[in-house]
N, CA, C and O atoms as a GROMACS GRO file, in nm:
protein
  504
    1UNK      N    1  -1.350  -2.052   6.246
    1UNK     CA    2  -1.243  -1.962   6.213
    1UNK      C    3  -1.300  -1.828   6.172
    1UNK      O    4  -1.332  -1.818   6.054
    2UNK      N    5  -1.322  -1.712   6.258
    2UNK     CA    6  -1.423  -1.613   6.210
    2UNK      C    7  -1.352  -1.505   6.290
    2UNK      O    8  -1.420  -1.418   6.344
    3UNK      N    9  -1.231  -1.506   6.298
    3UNK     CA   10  -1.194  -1.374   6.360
    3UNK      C   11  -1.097  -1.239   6.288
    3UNK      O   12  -1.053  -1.244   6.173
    4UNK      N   13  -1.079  -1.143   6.365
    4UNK     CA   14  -1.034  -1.047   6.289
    4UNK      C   15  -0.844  -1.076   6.183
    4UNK      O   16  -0.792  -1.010   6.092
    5UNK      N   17  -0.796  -1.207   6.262
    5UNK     CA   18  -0.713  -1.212   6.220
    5UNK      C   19  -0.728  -1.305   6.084
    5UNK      O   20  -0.618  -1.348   6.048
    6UNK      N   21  -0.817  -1.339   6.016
    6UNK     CA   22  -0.842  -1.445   5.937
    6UNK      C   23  -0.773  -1.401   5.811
    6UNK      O   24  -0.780  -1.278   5.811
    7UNK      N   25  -0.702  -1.449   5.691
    7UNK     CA   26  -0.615  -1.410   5.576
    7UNK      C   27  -0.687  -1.507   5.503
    7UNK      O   28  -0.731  -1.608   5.560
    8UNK      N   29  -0.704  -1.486   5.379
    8UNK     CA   30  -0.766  -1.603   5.258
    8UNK      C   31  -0.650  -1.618   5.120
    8UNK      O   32  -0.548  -1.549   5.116
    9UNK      N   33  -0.665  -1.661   5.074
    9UNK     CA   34  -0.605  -1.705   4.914
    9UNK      C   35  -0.682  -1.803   4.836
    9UNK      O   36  -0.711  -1.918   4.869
   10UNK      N   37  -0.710  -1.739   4.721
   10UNK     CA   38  -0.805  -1.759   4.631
   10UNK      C   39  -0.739  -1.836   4.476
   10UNK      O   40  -0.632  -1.805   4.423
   11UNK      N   41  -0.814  -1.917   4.440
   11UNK     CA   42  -0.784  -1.953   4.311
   11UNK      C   43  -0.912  -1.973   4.196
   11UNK      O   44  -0.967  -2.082   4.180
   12UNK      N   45  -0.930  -1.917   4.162
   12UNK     CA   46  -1.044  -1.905   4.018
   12UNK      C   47  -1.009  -2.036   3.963
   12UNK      O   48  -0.898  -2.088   3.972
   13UNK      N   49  -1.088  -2.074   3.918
   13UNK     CA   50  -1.112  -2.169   3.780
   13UNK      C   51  -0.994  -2.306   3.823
   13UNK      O   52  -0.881  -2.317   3.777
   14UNK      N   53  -1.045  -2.375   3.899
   14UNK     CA   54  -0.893  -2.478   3.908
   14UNK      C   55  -0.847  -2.517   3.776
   14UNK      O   56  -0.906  -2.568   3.681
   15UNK      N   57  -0.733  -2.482   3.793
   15UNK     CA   58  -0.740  -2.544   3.534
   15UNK      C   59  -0.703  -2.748   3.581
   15UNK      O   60  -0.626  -2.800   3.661
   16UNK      N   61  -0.796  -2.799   3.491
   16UNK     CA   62  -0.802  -2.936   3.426
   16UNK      C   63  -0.722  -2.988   3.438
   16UNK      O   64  -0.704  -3.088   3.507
   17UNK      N   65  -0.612  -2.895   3.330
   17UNK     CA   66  -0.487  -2.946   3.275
   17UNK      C   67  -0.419  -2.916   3.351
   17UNK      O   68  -0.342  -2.866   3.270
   18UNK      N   69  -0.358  -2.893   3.471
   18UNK     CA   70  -0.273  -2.896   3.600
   18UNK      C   71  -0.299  -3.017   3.645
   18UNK      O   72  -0.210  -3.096   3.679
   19UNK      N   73  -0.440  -3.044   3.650
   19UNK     CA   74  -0.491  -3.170   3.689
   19UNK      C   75  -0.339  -3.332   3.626
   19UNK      O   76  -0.258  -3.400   3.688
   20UNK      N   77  -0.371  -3.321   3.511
   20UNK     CA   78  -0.294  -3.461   3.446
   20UNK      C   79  -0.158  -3.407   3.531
   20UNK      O   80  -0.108  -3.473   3.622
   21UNK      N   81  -0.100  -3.258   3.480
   21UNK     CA   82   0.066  -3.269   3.524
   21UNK      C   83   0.036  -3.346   3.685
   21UNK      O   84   0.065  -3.464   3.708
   22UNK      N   85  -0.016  -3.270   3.768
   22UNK     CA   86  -0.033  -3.340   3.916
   22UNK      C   87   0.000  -3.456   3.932
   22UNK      O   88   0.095  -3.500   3.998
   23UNK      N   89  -0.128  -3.547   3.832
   23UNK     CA   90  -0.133  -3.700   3.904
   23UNK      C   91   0.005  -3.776   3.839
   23UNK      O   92   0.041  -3.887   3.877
   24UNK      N   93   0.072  -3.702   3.741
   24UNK     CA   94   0.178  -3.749   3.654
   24UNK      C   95   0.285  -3.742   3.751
   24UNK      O   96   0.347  -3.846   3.773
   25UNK      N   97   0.310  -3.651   3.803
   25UNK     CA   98   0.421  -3.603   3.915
   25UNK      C   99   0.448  -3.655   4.024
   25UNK      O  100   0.557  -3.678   4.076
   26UNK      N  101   0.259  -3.689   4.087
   26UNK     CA  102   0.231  -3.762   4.227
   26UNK      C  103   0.213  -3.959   4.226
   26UNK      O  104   0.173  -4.040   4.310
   27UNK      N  105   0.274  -3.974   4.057
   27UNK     CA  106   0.229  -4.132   4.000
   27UNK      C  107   0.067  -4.186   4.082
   27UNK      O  108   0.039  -4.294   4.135
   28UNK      N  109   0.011  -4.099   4.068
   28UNK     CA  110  -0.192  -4.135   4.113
   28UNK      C  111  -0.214  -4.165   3.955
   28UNK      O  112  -0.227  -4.084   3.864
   29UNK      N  113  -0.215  -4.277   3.952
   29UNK     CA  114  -0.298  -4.374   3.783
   29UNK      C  115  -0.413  -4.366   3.792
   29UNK      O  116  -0.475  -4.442   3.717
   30UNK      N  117  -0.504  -4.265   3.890
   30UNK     CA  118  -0.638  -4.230   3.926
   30UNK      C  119  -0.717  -4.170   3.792
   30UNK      O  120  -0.723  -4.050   3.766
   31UNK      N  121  -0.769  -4.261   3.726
   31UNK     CA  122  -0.792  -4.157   3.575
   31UNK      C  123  -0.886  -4.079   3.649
   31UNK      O  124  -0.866  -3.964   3.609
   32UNK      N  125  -0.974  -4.075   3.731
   32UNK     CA  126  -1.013  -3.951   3.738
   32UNK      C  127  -1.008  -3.805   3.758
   32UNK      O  128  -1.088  -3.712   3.767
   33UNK      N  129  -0.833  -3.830   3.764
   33UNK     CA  130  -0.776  -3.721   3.762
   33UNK      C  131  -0.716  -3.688   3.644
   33UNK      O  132  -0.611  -3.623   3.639
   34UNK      N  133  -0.792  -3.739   3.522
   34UNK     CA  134  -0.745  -3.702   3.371
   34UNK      C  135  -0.812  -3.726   3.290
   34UNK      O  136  -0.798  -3.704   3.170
   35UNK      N  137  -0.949  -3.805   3.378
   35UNK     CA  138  -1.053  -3.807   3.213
   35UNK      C  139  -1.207  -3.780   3.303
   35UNK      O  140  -1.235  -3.822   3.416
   36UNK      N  141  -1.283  -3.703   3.218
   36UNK     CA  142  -1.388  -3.638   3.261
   36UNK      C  143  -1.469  -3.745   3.284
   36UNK      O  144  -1.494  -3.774   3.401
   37UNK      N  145  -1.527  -3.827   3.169
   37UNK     CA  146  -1.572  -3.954   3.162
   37UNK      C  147  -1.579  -4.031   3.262
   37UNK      O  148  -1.686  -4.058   3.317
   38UNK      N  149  -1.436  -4.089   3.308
   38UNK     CA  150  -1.418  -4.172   3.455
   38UNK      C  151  -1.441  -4.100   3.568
   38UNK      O  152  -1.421  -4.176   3.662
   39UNK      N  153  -1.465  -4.019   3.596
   39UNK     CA  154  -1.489  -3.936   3.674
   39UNK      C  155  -1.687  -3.922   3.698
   39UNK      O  156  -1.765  -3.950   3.788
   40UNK      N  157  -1.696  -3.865   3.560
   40UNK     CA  158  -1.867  -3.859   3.567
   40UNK      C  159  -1.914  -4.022   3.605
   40UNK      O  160  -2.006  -4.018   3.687
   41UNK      N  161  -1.876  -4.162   3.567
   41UNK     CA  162  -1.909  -4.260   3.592
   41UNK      C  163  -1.870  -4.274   3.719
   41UNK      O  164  -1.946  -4.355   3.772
   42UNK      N  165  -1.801  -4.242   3.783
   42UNK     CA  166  -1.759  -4.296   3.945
   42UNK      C  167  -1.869  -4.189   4.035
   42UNK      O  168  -1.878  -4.213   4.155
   43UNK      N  169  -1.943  -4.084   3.983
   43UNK     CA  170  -2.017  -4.018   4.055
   43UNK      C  171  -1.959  -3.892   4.084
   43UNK      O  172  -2.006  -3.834   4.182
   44UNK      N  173  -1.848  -3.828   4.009
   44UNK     CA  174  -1.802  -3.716   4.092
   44UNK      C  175  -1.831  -3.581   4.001
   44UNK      O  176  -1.773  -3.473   4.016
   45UNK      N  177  -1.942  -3.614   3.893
   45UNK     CA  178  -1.966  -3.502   3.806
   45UNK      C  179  -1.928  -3.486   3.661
   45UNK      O  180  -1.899  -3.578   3.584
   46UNK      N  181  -1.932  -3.384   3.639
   46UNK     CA  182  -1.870  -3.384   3.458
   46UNK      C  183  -1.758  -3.331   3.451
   46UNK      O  184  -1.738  -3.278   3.341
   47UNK      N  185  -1.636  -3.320   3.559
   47UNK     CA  186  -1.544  -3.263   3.586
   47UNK      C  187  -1.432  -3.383   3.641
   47UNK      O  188  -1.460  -3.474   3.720
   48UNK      N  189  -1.308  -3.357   3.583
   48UNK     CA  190  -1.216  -3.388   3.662
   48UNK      C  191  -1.185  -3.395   3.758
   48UNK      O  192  -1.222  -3.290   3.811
   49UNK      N  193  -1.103  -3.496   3.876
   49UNK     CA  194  -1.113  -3.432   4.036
   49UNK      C  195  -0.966  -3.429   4.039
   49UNK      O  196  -0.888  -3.518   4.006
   50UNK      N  197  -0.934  -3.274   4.100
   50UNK     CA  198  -0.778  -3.275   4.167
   50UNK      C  199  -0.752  -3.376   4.274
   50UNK      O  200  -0.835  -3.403   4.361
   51UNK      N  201  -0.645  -3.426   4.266
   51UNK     CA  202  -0.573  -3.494   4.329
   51UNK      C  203  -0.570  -3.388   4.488
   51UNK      O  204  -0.546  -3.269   4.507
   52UNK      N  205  -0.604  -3.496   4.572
   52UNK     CA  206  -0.594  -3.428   4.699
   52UNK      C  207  -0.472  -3.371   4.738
   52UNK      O  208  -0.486  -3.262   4.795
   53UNK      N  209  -0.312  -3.425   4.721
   53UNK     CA  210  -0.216  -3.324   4.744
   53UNK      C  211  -0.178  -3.200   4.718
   53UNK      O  212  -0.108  -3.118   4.777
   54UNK      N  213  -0.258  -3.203   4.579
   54UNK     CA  214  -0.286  -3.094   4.534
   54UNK      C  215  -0.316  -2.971   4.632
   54UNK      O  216  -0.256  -2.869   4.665
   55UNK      N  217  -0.436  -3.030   4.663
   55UNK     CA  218  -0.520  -2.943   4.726
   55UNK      C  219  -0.484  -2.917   4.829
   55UNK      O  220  -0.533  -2.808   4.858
   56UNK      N  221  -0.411  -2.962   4.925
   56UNK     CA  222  -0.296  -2.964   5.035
   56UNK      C  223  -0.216  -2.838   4.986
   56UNK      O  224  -0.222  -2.722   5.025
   57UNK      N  225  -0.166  -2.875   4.922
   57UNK     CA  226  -0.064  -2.732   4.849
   57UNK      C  227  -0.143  -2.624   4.829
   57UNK      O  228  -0.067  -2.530   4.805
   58UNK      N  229  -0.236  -2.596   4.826
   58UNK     CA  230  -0.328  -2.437   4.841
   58UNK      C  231  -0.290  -2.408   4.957
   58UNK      O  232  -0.212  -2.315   4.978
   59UNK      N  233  -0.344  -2.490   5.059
   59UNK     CA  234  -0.346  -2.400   5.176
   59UNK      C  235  -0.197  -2.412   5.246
   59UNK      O  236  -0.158  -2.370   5.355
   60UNK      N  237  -0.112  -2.502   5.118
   60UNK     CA  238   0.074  -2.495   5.251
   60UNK      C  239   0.131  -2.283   5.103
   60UNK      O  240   0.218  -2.196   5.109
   61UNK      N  241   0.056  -2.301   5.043
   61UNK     CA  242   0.081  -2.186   4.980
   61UNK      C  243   0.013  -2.030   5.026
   61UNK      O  244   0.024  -1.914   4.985
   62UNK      N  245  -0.051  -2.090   5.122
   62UNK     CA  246  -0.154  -1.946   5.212
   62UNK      C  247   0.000  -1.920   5.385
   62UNK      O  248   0.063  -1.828   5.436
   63UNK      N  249  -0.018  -2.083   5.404
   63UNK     CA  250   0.086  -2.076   5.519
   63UNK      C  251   0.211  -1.991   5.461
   63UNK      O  252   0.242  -1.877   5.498
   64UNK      N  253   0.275  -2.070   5.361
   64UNK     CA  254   0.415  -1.968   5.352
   64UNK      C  255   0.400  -1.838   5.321
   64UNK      O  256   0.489  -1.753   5.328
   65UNK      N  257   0.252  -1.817   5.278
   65UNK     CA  258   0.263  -1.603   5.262
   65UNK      C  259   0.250  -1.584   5.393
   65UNK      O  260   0.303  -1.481   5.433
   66UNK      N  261   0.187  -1.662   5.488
   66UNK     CA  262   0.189  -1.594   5.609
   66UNK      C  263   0.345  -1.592   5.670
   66UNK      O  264   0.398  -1.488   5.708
   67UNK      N  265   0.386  -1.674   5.672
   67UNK     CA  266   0.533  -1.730   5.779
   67UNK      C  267   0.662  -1.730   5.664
   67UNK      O  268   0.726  -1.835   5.659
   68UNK      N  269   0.702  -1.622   5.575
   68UNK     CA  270   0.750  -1.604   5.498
   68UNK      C  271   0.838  -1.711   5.434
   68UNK      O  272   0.961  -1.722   5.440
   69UNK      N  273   0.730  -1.801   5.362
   69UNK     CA  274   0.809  -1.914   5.302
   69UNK      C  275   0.844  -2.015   5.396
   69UNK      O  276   0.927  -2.101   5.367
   70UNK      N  277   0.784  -2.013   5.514
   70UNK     CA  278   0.819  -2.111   5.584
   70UNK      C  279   0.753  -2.237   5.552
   70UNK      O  280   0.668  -2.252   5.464
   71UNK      N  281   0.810  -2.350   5.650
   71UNK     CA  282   0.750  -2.532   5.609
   71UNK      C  283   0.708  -2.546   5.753
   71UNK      O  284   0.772  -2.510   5.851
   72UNK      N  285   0.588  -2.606   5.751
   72UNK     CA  286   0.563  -2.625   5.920
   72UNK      C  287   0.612  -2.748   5.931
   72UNK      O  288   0.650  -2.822   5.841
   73UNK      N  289   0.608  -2.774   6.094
   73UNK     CA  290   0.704  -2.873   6.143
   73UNK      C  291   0.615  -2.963   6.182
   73UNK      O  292   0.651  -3.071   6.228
   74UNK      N  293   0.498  -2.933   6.169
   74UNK     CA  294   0.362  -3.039   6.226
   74UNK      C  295   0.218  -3.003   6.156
   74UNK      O  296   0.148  -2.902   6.163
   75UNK      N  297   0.206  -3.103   6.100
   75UNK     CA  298   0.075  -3.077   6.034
   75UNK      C  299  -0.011  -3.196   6.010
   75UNK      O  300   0.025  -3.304   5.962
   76UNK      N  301  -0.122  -3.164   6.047
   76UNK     CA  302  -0.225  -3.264   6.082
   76UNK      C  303  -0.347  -3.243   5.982
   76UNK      O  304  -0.398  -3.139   6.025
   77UNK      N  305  -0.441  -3.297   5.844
   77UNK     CA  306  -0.505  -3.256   5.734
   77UNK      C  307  -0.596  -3.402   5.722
   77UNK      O  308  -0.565  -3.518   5.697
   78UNK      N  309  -0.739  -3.326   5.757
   78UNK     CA  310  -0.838  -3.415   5.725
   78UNK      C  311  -0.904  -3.381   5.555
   78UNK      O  312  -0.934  -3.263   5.537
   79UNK      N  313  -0.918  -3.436   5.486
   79UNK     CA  314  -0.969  -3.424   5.369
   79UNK      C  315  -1.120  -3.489   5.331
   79UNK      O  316  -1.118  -3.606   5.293
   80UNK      N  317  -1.232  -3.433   5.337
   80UNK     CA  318  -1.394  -3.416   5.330
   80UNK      C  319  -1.402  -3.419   5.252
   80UNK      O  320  -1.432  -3.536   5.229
   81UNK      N  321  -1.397  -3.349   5.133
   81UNK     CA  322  -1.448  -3.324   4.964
   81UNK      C  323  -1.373  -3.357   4.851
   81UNK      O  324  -1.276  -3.430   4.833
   82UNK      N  325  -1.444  -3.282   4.778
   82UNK     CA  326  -1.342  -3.283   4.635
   82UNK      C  327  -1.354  -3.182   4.554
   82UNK      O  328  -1.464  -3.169   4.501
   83UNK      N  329  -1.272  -3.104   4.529
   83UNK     CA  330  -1.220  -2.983   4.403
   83UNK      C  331  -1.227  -3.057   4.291
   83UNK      O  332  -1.151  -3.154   4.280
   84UNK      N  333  -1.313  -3.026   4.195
   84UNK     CA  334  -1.323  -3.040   4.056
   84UNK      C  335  -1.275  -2.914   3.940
   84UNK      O  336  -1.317  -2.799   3.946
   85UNK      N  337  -1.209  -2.949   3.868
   85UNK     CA  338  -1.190  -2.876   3.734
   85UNK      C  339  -1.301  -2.765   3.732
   85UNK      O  340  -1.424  -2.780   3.730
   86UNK      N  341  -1.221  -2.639   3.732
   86UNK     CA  342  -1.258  -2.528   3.697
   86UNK      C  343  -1.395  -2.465   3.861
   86UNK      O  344  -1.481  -2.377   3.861
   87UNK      N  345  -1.366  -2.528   3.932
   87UNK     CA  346  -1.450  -2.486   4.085
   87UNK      C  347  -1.311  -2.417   4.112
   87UNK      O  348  -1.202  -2.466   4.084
   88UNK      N  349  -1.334  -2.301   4.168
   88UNK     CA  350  -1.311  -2.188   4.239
   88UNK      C  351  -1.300  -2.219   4.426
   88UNK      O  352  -1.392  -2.260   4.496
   89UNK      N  353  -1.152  -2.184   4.472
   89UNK     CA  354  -1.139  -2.218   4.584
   89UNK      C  355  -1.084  -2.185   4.642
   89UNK      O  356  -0.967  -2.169   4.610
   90UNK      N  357  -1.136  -2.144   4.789
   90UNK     CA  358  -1.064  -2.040   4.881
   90UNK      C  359  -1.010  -2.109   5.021
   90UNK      O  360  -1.075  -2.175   5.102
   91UNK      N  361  -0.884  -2.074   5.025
   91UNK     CA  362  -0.820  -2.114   5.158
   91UNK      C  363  -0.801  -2.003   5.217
   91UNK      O  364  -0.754  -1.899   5.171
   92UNK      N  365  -0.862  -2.042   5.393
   92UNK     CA  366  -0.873  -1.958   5.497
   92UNK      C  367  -0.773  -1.966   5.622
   92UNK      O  368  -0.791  -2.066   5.693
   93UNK      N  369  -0.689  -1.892   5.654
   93UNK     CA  370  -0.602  -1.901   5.790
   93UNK      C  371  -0.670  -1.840   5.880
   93UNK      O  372  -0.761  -1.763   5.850
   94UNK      N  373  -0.625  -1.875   6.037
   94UNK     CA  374  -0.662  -1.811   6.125
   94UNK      C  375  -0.521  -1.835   6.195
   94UNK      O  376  -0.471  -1.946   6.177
   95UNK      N  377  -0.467  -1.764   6.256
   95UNK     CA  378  -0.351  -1.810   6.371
   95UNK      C  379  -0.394  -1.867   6.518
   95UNK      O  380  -0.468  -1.791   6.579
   96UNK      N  381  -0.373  -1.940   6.558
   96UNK     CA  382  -0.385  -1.975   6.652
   96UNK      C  383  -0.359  -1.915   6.817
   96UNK      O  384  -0.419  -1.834   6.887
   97UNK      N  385  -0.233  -2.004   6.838
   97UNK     CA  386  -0.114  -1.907   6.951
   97UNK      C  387   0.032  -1.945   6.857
   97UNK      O  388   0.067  -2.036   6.781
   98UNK      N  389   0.080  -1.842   6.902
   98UNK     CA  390   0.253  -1.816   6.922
   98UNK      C  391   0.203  -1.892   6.719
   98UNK      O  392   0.129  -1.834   6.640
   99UNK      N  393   0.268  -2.015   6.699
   99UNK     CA  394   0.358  -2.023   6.564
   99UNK      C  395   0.276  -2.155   6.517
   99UNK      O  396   0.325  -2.247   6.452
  100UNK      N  397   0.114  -2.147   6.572
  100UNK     CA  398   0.045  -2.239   6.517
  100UNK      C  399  -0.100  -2.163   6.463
  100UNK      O  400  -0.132  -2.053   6.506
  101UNK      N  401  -0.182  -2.236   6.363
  101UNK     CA  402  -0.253  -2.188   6.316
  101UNK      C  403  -0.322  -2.303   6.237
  101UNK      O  404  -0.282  -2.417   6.261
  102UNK      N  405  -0.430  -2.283   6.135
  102UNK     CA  406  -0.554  -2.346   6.106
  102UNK      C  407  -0.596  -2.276   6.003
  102UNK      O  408  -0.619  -2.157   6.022
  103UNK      N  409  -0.612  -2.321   5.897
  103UNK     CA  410  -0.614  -2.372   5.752
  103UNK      C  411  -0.743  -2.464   5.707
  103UNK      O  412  -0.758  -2.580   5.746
  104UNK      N  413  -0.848  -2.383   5.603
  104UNK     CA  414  -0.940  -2.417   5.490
  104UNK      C  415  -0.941  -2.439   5.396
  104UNK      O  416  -0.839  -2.391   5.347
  105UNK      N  417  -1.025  -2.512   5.289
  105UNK     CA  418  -1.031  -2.504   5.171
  105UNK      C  419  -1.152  -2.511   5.114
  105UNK      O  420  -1.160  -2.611   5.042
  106UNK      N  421  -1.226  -2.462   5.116
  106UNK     CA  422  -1.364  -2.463   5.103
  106UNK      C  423  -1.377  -2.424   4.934
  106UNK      O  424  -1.304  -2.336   4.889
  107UNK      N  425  -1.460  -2.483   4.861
  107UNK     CA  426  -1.538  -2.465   4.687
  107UNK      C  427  -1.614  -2.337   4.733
  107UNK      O  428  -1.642  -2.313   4.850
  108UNK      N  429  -1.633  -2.282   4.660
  108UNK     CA  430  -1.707  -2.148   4.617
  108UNK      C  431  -1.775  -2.152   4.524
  108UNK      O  432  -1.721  -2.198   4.424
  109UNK      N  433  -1.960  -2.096   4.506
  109UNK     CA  434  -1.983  -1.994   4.566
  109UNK      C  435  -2.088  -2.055   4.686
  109UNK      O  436  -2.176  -1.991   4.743
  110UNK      N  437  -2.050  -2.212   4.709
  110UNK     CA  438  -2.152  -2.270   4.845
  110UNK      C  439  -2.058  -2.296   4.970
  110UNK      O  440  -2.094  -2.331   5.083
  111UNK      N  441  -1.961  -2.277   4.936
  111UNK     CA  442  -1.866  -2.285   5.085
  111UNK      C  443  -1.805  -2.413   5.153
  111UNK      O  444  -1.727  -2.431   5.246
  112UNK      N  445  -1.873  -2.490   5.068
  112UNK     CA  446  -1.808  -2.703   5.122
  112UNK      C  447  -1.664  -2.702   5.170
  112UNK      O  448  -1.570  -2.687   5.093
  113UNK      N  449  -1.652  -2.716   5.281
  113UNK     CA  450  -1.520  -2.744   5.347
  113UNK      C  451  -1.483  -2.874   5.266
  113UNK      O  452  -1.559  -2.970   5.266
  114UNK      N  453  -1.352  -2.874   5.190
  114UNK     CA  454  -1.288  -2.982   5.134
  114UNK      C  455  -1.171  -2.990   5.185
  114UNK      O  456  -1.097  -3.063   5.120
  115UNK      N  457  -1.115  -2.934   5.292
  115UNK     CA  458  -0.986  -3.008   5.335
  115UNK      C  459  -1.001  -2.863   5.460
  115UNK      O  460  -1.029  -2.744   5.451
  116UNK      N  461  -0.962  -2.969   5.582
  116UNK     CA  462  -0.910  -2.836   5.717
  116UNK      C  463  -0.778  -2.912   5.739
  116UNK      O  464  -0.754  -3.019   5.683
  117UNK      N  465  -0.698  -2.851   5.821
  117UNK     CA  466  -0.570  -2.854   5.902
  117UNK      C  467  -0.553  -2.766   5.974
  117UNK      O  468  -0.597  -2.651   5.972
  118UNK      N  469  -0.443  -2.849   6.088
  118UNK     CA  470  -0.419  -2.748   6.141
  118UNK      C  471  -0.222  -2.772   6.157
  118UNK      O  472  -0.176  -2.843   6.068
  119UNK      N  473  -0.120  -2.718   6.259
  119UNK     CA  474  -0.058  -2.695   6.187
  119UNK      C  475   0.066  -2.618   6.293
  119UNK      O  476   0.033  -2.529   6.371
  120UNK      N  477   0.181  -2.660   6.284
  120UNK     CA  478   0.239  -2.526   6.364
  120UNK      C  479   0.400  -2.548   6.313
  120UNK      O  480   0.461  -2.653   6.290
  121UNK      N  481   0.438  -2.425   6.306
  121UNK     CA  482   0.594  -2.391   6.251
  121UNK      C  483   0.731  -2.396   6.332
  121UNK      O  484   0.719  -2.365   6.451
  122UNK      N  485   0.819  -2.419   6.302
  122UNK     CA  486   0.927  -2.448   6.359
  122UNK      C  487   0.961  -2.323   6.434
  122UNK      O  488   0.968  -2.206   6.398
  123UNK      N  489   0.976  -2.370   6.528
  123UNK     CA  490   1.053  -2.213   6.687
  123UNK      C  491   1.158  -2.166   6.655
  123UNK      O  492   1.247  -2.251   6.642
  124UNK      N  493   1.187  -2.065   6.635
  124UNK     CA  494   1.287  -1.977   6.616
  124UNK      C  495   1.377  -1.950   6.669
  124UNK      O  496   1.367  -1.881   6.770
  125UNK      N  497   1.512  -1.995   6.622
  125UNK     CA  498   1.671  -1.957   6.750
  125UNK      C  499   1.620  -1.817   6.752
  125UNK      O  500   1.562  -1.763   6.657
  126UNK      N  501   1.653  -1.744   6.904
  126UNK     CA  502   1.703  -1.640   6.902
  126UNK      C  503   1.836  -1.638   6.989
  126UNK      O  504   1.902  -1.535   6.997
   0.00000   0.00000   0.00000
């Protein structure tokens, strides 16, 4: 995805504590999405891990700035990594053709692809 049309959206510091509301909302009893501890013992660091829908919602929040609030009508999302508490993370668009396009989420400041999709929006009456 490296072309002139590429758009990003950024989030600093994933906060923690979004973390619990998440898995509370999404019923994931995943404590590692609420205690640092279970988390550092399962291998995933000294950090909390967001809940992957979560992380889905970055990049459906890059789509609707592009397609003004729109919901795509097809979406296809492989998930690779994991966003931890307070990692910094950037989602990348590229458009495709006509009303489809392709979606990143890569950790910062090493670039780990943690979730791609791709993706296309509902056709327009005219």
């Amino acid at each position: 995805m490296s072309d002139d049309s590429r758009r990003t959206w950024r989030l600093e510091a994933v906060p923690g504590l979004d973390m619990h509301f998440w898995a509370e909302m999404l019923g994931d009893p995943n404590p590692i999405h609420i205690d640092a501890s279970a988390a550092r013992e399962l291998g995933f660091g000294d950090a909390t891990v967001n809940p992957g829908p979560t992380n889905l919602a970055y990049v459906l929040n890059l789509i609707a700035d592009e397609f003004d609030s729109g919901t795509p009508s097809e979406l296809e999302a492989r998930f690779s990594g994991n966003v931890l508490a307070g990692d910094t993370v950037e989602a990348g668009f590229s458009r495709l053709e006509g009303r489809e396009g392709q979606v990143e989420l890569r950790r910062l400041p090493l670039g780990e692809t943690v979730l791609e999709a791709t993706f296309a929006m509902p056709k327009t009456e005219r």
